[in-house]
Residue, then its C-alpha position, 0 to 999 in steps of 0.5 A: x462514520x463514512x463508508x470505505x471500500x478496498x478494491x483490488x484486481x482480485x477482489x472487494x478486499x473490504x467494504x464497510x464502515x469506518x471512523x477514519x483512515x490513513x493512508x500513504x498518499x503522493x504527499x506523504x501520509x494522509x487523514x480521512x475523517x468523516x465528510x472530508x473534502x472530495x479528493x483524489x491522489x496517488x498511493x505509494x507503498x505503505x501503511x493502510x490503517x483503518x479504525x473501523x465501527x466496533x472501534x477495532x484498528x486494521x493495519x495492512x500493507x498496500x501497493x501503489x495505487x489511488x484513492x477516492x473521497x467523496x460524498x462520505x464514501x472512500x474508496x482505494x483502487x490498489x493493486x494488492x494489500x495484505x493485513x499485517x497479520x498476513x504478511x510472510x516476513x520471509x517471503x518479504x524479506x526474500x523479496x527484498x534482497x531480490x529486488x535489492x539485488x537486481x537494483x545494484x546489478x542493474x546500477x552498473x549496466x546501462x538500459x541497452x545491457x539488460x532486459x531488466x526493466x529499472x522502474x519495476x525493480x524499483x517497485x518491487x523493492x518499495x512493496x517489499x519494503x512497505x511489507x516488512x516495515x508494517x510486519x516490524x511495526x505491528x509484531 
């Protein structure tokens, strides 16, 4: 067991035990077991999944951000996440079709044509995708 923390702007999202972790880390998806090598890395929109001390799995969509490992201790810095349980498939999926519609309008003009910042776009597409592939998943 090693000790996980979830923090976002908003809140301690949880803290507690856990037996292992996965997460979406810069690389591609990544492990975390008990005293794992200290290490830090970039999140990308995706899966968080989390087997905790009752042996219950917790599966959540989670935002870019980074995670900790040291001394036994996990901790992510995101800037949401939401257990799939919770997550609005309409609300994702309206999220999507909006960030996909600005991307193609976006496709054709050039930066000075637009007040629409292309990485954000960008971003919000990942979120939304993230979200509604964790909703598939688990539903």
């Amino acid at each position: 067991m090693f000790r996980l923390s979830i923090v976002t702007p908003e809140k301690v999202f949880y803290d507690g035990e856990v037996a292992s972790l996965v997460v979406h880390g810069s690389e591609g998806y990544l492990g975390v077991l008990s005293n794992h090598a200290p290490l830090i890395t970039a999140l990308q929109p995706g899966r968080l999944e989390f087997r905790d001390k009752d042996n219950k799995v917790e599966v959540m969509a989670a935002t870019n951000g980074f995670l900790e490992v040291s001394n036994n201790v996990a901790t992510i810095l995101c800037d949401a996440v939401e257990r799939s349980s919770d997550i609005d498939i309409q609300r994702a999926q309206e999220a999507y079709d909006r960030a996909k519609s600005r991307l193609v309008s976006l496709s054709s003009k050039s930066d000075e044509e637009t007040s629409i910042d292309r990485p954000r776009a960008r971003a919000a597409l990942e979120r939304a995708q993230a979200r509604l592939k964790v909703y598939k998943e688990t539903h």
